[in-house]
N, C-alpha and C positions, 0 to 999 in steps of 0.2 A: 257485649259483642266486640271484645279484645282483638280477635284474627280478621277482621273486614279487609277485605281485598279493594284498594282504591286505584284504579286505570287514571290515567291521564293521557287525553287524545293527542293534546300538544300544550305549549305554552309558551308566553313573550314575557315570561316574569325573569329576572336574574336568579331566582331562586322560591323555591315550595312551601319555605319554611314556615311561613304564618301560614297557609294551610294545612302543614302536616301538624302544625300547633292547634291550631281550630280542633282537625282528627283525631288528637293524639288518645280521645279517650276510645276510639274504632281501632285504628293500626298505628303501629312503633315501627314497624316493620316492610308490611307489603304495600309499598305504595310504586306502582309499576307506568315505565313511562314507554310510550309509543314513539316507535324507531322515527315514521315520517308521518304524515296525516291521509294515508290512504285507510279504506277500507280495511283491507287485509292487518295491514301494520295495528290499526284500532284492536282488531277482532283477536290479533296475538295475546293484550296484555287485557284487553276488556271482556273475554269471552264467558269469563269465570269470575269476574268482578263482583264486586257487590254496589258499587259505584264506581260511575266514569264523570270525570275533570275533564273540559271542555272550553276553548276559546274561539277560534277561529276553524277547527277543525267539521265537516262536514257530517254532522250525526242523521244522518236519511233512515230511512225503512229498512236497508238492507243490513246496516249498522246493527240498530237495534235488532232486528229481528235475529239476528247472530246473538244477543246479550243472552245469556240464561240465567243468570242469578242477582242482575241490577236491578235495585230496589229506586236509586236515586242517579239523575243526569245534574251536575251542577256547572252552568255556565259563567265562564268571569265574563261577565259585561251586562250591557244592559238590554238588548234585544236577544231576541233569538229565534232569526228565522235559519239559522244553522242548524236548528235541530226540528226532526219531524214529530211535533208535539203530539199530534195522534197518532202517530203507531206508537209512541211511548206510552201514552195514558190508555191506548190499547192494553197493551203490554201490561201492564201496569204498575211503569215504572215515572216516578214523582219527577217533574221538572223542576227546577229552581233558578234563579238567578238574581243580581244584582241591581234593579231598576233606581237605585235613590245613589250610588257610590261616588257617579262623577259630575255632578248635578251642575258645580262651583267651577268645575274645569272646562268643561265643555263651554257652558254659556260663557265664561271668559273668552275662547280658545274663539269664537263664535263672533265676540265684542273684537277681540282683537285681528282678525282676518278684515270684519267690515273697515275698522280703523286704516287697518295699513293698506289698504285697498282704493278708499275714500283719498287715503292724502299719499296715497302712492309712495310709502315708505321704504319697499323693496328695490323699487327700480330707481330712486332718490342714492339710496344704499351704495347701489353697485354702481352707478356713475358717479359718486362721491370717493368710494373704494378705489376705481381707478384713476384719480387724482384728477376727474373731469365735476370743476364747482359750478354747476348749469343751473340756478334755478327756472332759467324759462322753459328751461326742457321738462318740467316736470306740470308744465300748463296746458289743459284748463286743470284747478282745483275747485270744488263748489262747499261751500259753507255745509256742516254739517246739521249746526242745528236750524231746525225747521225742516227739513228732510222728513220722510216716510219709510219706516220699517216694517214689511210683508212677513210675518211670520208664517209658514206653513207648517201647521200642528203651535196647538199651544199646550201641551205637555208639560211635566214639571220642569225641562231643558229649557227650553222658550219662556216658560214662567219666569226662571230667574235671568234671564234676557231682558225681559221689558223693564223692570228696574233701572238696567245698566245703562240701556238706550235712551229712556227719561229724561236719564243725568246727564245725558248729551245734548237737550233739548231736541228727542228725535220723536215723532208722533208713530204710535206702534198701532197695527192692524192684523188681525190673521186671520187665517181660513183654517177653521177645525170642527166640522161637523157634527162630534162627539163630544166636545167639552162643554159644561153648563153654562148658560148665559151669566150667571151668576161669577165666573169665573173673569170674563170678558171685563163686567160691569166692576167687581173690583178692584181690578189691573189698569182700569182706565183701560182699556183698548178698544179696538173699533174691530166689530165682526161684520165680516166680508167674506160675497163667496170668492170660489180661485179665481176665476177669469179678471174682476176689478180688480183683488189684489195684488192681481201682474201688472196693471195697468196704472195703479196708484204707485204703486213702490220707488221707492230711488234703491234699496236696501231689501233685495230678499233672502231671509235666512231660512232653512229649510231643515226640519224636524219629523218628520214622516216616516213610519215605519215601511218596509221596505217587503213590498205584497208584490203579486201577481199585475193588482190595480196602480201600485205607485212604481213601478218600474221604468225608467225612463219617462216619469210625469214628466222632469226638463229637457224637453227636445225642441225641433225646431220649432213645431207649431205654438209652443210655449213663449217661447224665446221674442219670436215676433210681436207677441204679445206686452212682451215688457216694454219701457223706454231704454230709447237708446243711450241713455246717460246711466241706467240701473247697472249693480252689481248683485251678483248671486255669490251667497256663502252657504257651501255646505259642509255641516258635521255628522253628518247624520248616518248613510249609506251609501255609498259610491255607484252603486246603480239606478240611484234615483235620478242621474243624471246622465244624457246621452254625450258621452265626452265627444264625438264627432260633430256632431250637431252641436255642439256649443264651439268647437274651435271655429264654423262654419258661418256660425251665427257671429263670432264676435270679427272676423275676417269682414264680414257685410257691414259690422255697426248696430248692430240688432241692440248689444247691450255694453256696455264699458269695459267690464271684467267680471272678474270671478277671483273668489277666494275657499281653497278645495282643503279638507284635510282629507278627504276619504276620493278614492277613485273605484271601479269598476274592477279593477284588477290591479294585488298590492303584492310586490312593488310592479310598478310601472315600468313594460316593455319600451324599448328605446326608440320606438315609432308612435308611443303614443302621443298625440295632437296637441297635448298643451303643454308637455314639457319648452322650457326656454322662450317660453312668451313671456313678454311685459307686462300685459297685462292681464296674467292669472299669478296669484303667488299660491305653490303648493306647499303644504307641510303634512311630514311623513306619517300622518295616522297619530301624534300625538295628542288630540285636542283630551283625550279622557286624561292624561297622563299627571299623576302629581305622586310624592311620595306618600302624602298622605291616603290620597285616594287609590293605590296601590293594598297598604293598608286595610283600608276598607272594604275593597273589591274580593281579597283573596278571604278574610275571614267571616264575611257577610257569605260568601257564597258556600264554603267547609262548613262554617256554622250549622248550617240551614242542610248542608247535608247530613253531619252527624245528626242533627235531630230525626231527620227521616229512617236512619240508620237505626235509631234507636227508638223507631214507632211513633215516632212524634209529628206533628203540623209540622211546616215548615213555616217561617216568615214570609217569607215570599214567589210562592209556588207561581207555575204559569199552568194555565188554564188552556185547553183548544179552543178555537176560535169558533 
């Protein structure tokens, strides 16, 4: 299958190249990219596809049901609630994606938010930058280890989490209703439901797939719930958390800060609430990012395509819920 028609909805890569290398035994040739990430734009280069390349862009019902000749949807990352998994497997076009590629990044990205968070590194930074050497101004600080880390979801992310946090002498805890006891029990951690785990925590990092059910789980009424000395780190989805309701909450005192890679809307309009506060540090959607894991992202996911392409399993297909 030499003439495969490969769409691309969008992408944040510098370049295709280790995916068009993954392809190259599908197309040399027709690898076609989408002007913007609307619909219509998609429907231009994907309509006649034989697969569509996917990141951030929105593959709904209408998408797909435009598709007529896609066999396979392959998305770079690790979730994907960007694409409408049933009408695809309607359709009966294969889903695939990348669940194991940033495993080592994220949980770092994760580690190091808590970190600079905890000893207030950023704001330390920038009065230091401005030639202001304050250390009382960066008080209270609380000893890290003996502290309590709230994992929510203990997934493979969070998995390689509770190691890191260990070696800080930090006691780990989560709420995941789907992972085996057995899981909990060799990790050393302590399973709990949500409600204690807000209330235990000095440290909550948040791992949660990003439903109907976990949309804005961190709002006010959450928030109350935690201490007011906790921080909240997410890497996970930007809508897991109600950014008003937390600039609100931490205005009250409800909780210390907050450490964001992901917000509700990327990039960030010039009104939203937590820009230029001290104590939120945001970073720009990087926490998956390494070259290596670059690497892996693009040809894990091509990979798994040409195989489907060429009648085969995929590694790592996604299933309807």
């Amino acid at each position: 299958m030499s003439n495969s028609i490969i769409a691309v909805a969008d992408s944040v890569f510098p370049s295709l190249d280790l995916a068009k290398k993954a392809l190259s035994g599908q197309t040399s040739e027709d690898f076609r990219m989408s002007n913007d990430t609307s619909a219509e734009s998609i429907l231009a280069v994907a309509a006649d596809a034989d697969a569509l390349l996917v990141t951030y862009s929105q593959i709904n019902a209408e998408v797909i049901t435009g598709l007529k000749n896609c066999k396979a949807i392959g998305r770079f990352g690790i979730g994907t609630d960007n694409i409408d998994i049933t009408a695809a497997t309607e359709k009966g076009i294969t889903v695939c994606y990348a669940p194991v590629y940033c495993l080592d990044e994220v949980s770092d990205h994760a580690m190091a938010l808590l970190l600079a968070c905890a000893r207030k590194i950023p704001f330390a930074n920038a009065r230091a930058a401005q030639g202001r050497w304050e250390m009382p101004a960066v008080a209270p600080i609380g000893r890290i280890r003996g502290k309590t880390l709230g994992l929510i979801g203990l997934g493979n992310i969070p998995q390689k989490i509770v190691g890191k946090a260990q070696a800080f002498g930090i006691n780990v805890i989560a709420s995941d209703p789907y992972c085996p006891d057995e899981i909990f029990s060799k990790l050393d951690v302590g399973k709990v439901e949500l409600n204690d785990l807000l209330s235990q925590s000095d440290f909550i990092s948040v791992h949660a797939p990003l439903t109907s059910e976990t949309e804005n789980m961190f709002n006010m009424d959450a928030f109350k719930k935690m201490k007011n000395s906790a921080y909240l780190i997410n890497t996970a989805r930007g809508p897991l958390v109600e950014i008003n309701d937390l600039a609100a909450a931490l205005d009250a005192g409800e909780l210390a800060g907050a450490g964001l890679d992901v917000l509700p809307e990327e990039p960030p309009t010039k009104n939203n609430p937590l820009l230029g506060r001290e104590d939120v540090v945001l970073t720009p959607h990087t926490g998956f990012y390494s070259e290596d894991a670059l690497l892996d992202l693009q040809t894990t996911v091509a990979t798994d395509v040409a195989t489907i392409l060429s009648g085969g399993e995929p590694k790592y297909p996604v299933k309807p819920s």
